[in-house]
MDAnalysis code that builds the backbone (N, CA, C; Angstrom):
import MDAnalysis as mda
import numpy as np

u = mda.Universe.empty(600, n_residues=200, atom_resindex=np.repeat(np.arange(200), 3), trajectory=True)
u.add_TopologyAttr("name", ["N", "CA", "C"] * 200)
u.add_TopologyAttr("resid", np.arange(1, 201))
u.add_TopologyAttr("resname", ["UNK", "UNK", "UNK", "UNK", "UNK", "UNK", "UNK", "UNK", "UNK", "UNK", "UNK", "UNK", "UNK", "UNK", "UNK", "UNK", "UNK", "UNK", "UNK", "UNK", "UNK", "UNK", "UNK", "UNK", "UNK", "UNK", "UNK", "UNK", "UNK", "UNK", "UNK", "UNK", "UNK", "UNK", "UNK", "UNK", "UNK", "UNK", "UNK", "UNK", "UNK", "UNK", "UNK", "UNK", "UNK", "UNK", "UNK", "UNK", "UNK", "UNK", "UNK", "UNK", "UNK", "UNK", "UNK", "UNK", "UNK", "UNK", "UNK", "UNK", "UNK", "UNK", "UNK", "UNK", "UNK", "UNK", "UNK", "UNK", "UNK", "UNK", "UNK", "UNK", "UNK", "UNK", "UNK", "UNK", "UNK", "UNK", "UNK", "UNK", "UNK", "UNK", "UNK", "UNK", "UNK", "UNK", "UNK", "UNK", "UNK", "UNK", "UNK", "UNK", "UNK", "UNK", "UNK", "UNK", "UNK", "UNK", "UNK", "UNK", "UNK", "UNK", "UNK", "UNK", "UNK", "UNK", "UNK", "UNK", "UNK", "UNK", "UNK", "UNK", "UNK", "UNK", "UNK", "UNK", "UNK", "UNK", "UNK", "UNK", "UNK", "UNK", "UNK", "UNK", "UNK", "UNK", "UNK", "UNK", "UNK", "UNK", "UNK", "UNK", "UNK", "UNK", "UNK", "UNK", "UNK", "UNK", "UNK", "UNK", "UNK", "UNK", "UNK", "UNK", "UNK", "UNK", "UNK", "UNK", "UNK", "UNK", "UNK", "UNK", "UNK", "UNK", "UNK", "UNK", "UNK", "UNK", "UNK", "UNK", "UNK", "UNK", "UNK", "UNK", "UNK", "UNK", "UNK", "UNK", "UNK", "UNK", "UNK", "UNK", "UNK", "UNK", "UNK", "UNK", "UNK", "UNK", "UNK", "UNK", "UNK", "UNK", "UNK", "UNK", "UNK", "UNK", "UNK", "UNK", "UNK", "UNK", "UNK", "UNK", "UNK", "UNK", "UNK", "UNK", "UNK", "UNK", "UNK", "UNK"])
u.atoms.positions = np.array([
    [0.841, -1.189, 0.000],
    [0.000, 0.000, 0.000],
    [0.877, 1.240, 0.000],
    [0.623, 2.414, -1.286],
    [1.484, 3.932, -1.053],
    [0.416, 4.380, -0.682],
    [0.867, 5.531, 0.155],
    [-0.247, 6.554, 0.539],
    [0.698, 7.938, 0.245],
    [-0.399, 8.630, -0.400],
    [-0.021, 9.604, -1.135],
    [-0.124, 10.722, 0.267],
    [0.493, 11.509, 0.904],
    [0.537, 12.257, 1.898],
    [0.378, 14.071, 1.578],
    [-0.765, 14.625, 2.037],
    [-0.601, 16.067, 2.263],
    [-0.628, 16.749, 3.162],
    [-0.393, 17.902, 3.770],
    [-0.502, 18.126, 4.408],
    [-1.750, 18.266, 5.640],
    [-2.723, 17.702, 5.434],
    [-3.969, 17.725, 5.982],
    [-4.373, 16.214, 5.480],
    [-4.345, 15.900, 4.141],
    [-5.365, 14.381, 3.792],
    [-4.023, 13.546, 3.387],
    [-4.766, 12.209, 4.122],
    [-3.716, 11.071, 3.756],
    [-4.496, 10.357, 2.446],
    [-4.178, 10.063, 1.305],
    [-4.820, 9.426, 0.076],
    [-4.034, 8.001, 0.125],
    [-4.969, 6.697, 0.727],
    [-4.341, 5.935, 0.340],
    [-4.372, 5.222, -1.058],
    [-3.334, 4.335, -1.701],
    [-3.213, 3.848, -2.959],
    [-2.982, 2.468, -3.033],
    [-4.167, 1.790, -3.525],
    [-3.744, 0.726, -3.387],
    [-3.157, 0.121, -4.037],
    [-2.466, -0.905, -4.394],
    [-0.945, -0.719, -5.812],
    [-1.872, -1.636, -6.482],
    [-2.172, -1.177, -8.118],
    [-2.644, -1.697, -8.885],
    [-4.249, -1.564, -9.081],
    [-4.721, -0.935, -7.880],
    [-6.266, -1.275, -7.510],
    [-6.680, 0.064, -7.976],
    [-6.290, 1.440, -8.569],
    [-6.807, 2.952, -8.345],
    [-6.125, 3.131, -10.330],
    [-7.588, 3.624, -10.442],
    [-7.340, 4.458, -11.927],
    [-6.679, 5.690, -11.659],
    [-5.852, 6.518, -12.493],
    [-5.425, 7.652, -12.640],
    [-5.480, 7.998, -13.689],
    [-6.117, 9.753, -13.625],
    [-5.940, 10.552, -14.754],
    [-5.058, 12.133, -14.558],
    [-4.364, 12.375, -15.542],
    [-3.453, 13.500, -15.341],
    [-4.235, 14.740, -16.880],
    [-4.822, 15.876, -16.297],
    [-4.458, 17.068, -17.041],
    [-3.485, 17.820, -17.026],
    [-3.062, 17.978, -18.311],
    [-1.966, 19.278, -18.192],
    [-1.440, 19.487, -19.824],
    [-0.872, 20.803, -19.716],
    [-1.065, 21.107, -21.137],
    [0.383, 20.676, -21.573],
    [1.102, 20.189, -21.058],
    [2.571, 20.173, -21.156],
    [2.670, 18.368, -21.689],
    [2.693, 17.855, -23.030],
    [3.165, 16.434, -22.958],
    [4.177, 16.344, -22.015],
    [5.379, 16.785, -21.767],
    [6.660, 16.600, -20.895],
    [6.055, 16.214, -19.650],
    [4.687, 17.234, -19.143],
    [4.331, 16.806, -17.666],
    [3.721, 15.624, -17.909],
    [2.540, 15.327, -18.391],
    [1.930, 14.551, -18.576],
    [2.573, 13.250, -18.473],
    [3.484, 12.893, -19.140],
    [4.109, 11.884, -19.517],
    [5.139, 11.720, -17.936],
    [5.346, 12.752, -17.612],
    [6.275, 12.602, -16.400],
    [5.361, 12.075, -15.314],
    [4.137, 13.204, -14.926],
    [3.318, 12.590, -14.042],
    [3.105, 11.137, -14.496],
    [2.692, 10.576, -15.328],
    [1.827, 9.696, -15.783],
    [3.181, 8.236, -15.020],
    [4.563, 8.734, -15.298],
    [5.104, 7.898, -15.013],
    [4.979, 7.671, -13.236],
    [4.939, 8.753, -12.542],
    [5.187, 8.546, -10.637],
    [4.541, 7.751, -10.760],
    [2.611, 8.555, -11.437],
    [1.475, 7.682, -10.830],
    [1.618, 6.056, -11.132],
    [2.089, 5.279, -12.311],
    [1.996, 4.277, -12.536],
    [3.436, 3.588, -11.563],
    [4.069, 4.309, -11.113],
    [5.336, 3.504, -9.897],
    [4.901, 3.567, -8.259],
    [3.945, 4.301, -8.534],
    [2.907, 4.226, -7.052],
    [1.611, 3.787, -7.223],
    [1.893, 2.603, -8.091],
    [0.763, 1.609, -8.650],
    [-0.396, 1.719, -9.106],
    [-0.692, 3.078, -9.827],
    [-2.135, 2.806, -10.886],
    [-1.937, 1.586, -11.678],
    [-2.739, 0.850, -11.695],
    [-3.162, 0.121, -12.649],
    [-3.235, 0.697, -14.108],
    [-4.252, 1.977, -14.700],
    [-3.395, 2.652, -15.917],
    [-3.717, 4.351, -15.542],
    [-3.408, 4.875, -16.310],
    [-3.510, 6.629, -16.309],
    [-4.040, 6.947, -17.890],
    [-4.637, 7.750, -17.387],
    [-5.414, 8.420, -18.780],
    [-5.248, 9.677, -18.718],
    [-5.095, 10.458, -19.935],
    [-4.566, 11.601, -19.669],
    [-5.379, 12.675, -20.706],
    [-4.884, 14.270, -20.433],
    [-5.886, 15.266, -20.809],
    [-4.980, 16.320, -20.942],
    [-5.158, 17.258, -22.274],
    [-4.337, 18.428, -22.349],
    [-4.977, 19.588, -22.232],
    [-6.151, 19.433, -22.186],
    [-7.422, 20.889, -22.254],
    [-8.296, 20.626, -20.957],
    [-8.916, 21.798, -20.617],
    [-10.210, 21.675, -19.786],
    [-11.401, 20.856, -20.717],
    [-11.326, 21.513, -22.040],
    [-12.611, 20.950, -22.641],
    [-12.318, 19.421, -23.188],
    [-11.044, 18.921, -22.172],
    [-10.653, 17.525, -22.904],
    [-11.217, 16.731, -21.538],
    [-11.013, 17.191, -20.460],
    [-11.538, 16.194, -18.945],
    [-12.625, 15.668, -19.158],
    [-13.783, 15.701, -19.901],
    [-14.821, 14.953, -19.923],
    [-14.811, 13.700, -20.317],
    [-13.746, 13.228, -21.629],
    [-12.992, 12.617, -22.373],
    [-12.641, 11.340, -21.267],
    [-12.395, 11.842, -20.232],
    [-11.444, 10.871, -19.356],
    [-12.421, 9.939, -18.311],
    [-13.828, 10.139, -18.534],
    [-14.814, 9.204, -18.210],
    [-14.840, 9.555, -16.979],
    [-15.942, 8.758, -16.409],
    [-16.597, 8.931, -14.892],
    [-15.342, 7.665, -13.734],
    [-14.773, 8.727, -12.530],
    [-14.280, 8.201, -11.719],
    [-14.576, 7.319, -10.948],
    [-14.258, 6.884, -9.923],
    [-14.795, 6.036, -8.910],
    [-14.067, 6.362, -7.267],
    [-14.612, 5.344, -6.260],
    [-14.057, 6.597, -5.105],
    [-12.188, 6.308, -4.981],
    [-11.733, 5.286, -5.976],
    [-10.671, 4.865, -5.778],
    [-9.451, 5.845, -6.735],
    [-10.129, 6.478, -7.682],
    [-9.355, 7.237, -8.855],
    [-9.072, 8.463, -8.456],
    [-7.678, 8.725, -9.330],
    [-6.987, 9.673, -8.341],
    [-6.956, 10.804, -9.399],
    [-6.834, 11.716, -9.851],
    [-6.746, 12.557, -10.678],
    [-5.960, 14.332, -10.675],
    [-4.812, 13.950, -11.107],
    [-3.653, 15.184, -10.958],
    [-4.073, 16.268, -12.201],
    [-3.683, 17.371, -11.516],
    [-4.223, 18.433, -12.785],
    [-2.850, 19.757, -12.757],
    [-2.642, 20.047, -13.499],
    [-1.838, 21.300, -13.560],
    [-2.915, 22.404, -13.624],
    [-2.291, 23.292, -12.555],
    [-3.148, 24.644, -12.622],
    [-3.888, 25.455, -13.761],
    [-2.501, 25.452, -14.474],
    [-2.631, 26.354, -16.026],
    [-2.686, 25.530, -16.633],
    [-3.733, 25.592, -17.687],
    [-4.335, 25.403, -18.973],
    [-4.442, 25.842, -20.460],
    [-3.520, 25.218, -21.206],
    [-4.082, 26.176, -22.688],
    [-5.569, 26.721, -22.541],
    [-6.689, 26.198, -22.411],
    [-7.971, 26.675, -22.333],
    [-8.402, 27.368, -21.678],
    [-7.557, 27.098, -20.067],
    [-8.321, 27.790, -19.211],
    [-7.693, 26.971, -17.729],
    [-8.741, 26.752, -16.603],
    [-7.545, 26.902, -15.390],
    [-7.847, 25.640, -14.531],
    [-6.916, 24.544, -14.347],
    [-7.238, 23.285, -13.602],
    [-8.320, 23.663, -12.644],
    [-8.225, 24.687, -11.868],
    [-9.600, 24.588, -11.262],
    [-10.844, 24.298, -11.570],
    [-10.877, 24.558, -13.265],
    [-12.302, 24.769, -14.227],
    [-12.273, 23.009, -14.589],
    [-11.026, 22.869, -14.785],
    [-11.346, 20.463, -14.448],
    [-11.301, 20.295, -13.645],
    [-10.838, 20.696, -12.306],
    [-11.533, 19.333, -11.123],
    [-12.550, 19.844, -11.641],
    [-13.414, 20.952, -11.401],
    [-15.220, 20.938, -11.159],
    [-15.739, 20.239, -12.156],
    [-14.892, 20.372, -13.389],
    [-15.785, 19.289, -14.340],
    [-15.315, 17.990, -13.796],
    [-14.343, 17.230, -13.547],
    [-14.359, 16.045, -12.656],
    [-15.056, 15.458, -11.729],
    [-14.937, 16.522, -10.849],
    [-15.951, 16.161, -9.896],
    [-17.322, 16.089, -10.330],
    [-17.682, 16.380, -10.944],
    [-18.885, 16.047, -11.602],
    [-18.979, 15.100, -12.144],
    [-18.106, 14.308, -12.623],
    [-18.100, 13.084, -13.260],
    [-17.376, 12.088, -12.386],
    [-17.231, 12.932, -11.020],
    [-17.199, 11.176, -9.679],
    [-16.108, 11.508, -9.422],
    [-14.679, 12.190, -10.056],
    [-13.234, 12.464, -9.454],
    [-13.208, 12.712, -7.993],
    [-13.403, 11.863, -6.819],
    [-13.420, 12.946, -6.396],
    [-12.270, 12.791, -5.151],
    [-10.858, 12.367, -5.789],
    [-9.890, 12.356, -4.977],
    [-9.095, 13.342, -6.106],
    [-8.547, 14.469, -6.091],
    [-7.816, 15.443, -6.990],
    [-6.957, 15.889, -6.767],
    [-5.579, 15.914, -7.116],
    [-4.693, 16.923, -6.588],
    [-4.181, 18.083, -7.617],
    [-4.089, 19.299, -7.364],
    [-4.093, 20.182, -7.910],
    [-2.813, 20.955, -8.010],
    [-1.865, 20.999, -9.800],
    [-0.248, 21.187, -8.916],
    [-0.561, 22.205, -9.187],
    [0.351, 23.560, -8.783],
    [0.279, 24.976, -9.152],
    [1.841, 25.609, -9.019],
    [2.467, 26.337, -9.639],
    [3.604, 27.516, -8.933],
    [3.656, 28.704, -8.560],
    [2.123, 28.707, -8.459],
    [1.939, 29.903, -7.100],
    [0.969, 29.122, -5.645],
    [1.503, 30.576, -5.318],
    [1.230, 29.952, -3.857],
    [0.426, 30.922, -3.214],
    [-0.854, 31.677, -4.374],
    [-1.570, 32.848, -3.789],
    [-2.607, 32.325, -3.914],
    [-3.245, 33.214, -2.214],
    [-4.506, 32.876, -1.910],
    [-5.476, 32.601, -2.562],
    [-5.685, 33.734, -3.398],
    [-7.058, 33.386, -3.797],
    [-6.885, 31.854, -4.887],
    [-5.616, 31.424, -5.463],
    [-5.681, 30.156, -6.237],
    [-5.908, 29.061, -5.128],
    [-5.407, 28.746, -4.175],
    [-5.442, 28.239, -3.029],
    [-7.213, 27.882, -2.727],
    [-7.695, 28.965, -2.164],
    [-9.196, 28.930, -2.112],
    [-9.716, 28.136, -3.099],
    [-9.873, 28.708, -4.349],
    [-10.620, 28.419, -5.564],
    [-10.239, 26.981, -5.636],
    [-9.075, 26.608, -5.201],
    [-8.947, 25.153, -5.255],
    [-9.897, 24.176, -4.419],
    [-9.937, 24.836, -3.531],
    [-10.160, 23.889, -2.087],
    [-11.814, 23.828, -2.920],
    [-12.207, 25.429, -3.064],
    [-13.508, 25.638, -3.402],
    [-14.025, 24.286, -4.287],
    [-13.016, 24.527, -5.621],
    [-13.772, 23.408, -6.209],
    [-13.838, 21.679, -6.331],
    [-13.050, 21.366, -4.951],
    [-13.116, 20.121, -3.998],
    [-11.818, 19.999, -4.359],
    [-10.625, 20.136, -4.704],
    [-9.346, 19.591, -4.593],
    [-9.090, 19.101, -3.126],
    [-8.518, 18.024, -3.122],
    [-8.159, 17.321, -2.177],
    [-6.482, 17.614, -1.685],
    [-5.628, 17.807, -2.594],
    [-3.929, 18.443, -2.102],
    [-4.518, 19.374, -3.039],
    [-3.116, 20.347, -2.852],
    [-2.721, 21.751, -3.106],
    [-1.698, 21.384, -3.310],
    [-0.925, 21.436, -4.666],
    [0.414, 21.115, -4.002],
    [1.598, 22.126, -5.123],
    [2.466, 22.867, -4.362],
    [3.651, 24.078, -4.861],
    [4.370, 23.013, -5.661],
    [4.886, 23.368, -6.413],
    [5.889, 22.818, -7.645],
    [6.723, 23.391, -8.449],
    [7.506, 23.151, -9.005],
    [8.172, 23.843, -9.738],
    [8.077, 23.213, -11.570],
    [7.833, 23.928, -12.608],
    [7.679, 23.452, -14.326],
    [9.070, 22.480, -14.409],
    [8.807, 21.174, -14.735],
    [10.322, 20.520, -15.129],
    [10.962, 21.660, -16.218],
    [12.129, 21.346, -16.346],
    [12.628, 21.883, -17.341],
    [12.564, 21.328, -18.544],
    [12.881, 22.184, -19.565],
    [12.388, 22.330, -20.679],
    [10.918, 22.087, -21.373],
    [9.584, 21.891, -19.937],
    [8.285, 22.617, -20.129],
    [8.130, 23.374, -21.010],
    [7.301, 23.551, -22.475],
    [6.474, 24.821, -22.574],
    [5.901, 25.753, -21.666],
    [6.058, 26.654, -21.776],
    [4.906, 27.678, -20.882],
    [3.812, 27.902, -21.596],
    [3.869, 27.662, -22.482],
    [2.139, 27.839, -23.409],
    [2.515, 26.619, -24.685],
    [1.178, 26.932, -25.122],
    [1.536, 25.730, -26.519],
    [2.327, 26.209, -27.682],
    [2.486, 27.475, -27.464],
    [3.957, 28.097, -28.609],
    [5.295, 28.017, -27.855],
    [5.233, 27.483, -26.642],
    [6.755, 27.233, -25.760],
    [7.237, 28.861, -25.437],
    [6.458, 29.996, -25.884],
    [6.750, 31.560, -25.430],
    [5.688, 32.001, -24.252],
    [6.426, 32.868, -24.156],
    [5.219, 33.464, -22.842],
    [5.221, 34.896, -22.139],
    [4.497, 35.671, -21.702],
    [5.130, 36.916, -21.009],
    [5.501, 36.760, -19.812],
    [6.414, 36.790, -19.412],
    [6.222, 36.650, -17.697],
    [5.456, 37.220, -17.186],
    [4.886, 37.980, -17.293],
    [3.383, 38.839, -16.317],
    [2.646, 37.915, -16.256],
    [1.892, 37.506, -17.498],
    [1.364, 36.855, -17.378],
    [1.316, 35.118, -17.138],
    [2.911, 35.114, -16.708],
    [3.236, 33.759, -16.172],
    [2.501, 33.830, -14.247],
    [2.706, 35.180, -14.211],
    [2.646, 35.636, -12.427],
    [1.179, 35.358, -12.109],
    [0.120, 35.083, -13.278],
    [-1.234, 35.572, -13.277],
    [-1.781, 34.140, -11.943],
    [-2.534, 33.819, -11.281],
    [-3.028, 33.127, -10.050],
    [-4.616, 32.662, -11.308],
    [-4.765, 31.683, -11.058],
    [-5.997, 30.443, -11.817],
    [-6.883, 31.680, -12.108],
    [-7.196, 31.964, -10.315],
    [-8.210, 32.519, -10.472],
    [-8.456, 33.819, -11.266],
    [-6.953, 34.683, -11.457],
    [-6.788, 35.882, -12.597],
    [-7.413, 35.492, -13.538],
    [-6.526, 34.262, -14.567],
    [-7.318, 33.358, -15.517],
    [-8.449, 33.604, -15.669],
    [-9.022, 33.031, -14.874],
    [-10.624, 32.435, -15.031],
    [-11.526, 34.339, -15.005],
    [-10.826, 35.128, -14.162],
    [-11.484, 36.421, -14.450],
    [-11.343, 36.800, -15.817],
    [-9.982, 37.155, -16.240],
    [-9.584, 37.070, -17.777],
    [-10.104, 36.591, -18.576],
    [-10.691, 35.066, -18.569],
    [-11.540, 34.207, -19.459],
    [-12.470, 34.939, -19.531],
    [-12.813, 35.248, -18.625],
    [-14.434, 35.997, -18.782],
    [-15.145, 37.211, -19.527],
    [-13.827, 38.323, -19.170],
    [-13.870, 39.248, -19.645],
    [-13.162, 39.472, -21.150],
    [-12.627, 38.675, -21.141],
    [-12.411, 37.778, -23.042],
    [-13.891, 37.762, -23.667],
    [-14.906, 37.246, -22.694],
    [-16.429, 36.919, -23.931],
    [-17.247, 38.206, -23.879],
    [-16.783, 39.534, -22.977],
    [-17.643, 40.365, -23.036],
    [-18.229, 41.063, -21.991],
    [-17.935, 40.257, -20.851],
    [-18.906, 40.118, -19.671],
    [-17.651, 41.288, -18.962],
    [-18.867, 42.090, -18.066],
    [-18.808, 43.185, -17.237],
    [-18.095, 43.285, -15.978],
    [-17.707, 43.797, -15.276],
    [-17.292, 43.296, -14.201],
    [-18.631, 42.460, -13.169],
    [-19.778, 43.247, -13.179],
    [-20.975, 42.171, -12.472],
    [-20.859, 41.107, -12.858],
    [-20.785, 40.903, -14.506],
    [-21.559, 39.364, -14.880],
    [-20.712, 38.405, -14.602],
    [-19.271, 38.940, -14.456],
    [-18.200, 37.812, -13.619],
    [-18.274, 37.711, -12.403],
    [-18.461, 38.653, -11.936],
    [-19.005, 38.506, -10.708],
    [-19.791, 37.260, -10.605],
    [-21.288, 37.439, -10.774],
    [-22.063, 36.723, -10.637],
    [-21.740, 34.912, -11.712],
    [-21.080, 35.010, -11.940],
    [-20.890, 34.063, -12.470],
    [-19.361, 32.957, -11.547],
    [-18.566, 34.063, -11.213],
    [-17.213, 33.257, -10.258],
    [-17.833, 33.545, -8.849],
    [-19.600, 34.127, -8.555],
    [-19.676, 34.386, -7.492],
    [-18.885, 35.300, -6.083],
    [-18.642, 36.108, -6.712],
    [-17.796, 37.225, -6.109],
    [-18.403, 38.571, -6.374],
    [-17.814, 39.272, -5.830],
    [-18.781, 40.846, -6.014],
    [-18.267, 41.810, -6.698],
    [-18.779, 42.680, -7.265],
    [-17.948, 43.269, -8.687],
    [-16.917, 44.102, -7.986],
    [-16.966, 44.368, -6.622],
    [-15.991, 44.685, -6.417],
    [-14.417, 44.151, -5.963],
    [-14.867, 42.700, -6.070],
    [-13.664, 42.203, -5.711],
    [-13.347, 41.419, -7.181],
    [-14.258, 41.960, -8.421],
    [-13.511, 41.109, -9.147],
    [-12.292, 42.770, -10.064],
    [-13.098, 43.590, -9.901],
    [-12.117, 44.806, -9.842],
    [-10.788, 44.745, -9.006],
    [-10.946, 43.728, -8.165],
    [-9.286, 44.168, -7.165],
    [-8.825, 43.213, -7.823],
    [-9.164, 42.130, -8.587],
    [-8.752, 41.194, -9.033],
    [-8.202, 41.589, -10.475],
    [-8.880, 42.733, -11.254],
    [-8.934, 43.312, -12.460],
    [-7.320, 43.996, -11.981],
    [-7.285, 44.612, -11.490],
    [-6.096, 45.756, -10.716],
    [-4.909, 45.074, -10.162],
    [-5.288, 44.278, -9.990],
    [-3.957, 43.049, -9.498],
    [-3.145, 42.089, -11.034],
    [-3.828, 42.577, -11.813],
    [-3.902, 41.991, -13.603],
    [-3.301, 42.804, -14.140],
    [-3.564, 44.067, -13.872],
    [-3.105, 45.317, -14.519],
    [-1.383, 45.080, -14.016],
    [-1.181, 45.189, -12.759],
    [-0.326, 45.137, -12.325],
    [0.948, 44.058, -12.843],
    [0.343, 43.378, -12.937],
    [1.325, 42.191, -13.593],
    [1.248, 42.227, -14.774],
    [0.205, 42.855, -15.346],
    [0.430, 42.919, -17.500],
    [1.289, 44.019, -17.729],
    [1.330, 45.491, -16.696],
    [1.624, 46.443, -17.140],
    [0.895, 47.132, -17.992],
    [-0.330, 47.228, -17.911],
    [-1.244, 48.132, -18.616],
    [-2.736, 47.624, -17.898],
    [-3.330, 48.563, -17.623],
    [-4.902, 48.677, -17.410],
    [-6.316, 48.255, -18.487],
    [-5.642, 48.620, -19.565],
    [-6.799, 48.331, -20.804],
    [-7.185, 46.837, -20.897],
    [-8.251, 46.695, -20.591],
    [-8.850, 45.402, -21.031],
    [-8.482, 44.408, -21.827],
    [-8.746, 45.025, -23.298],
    [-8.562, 44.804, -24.502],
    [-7.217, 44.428, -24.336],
    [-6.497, 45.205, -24.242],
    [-4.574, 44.721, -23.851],
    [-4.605, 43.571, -23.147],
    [-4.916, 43.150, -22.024],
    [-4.627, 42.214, -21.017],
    [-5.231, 40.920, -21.573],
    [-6.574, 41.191, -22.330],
    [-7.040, 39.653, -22.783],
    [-5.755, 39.519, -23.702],
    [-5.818, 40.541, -24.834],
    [-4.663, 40.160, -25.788],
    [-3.341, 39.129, -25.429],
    [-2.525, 39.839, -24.643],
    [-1.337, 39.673, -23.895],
    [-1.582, 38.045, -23.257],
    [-2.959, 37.634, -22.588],
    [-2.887, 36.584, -21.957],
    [-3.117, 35.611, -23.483],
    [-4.187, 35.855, -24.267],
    [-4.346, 34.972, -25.665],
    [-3.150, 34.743, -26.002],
    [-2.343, 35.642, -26.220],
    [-0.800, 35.186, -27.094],
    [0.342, 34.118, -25.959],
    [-0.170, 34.042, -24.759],
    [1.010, 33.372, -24.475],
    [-0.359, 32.285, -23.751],
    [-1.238, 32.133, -24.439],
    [-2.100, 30.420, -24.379],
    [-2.934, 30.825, -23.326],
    [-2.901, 31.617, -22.152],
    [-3.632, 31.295, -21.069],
    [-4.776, 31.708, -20.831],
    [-5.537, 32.429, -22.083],
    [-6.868, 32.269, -22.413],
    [-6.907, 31.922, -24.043],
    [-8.078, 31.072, -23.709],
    [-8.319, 30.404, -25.185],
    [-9.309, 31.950, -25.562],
])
């Protein structure tokens, strides 16, 4: 028996007995994760490069374990566990290389089971063109997922009401974006995040 250890939940594994699935936009990760999980005995791993690919990876059971990278070509591991969990995942661990709150929350929020800090192996892409801005490397899921939003149009309310937050905190969230793009304009910041993948 491995038991996968976090700081709060012990996940045990039973060797051979637990499906695994890995998202992430990186073949290098994928293939890397895919290898631990199968030496800490999945039986097999199935794997996912998009949010709009997790559905793909079928309905879990209480034994399946399912690793996700934060960032997403599409959009933000937080946005697959919830589609996971919906389809039964519901043991998840969630890697990230930040270590800010509000990604933290949004994790827990959408049932992740670890949290866990990491560092990109090397020679990772940072997006699916392997370029990237660093600002918008700094951006937290949950920036993302504001960004996504305001990519289709939507107001500061309607993200609001939609990430369930209040338009005024998705403004501090807007301002904390600015900060790391180096420019305030909207239009700029979706841009800037589209070109280096982290909104579709």
């Amino acid at each position: 028996m491995t038991t996968l250890v976090t700081d709060r939940v012990r996940i045990p594994l039973a060797r051979g007995r637990f499906h695994a699935a890995v998202v992430a936009g990186s073949p290098g990760l994928r293939e890397s994760l895919s290898r631990v999980l199968t030496s800490l005995g999945a039986a097999d791993v199935t794997t996912a490069g998009l949010v709009g690919e997790a559905r793909t990876l079928g309905r879990g059971t209480p034994t399946s374990l399912a690793v996700v990278d934060c960032t997403l070509p599409d959009g933000s591991g937080i946005a697959a566990i919830e589609v996971l969990r919906s389809l039964g995942w519901t043991r998840t661990v969630l890697l990230s290389q930040s270590t800010d709150p509000f990604t933290v929350r949004g994790a827990l929020m959408a049932g992740a089971r670890c949290f866990l800090v990491t560092n990109r192996p090397s020679g990772a892409p940072e997006g699916p063109t392997g370029t990237s801005d660093p600002g918008v490397d700094q951006l937290s899921a949950r920036e993302v997922e504001v960004l996504s939003l305001v990519a289709d149009g939507r107001s500061n309310k309607e993200v609001g009401e939609h990430l369930g937050l209040s338009a005024l905190t998705v403004k501090s969230h807007l301002a904390r974006i600015a900060r790391k793009l180096g420019t305030g304009d909207r239009a700029e910041m979706v841009a800037m995040a589209m070109r280096a993948g982290a909104v579709a």
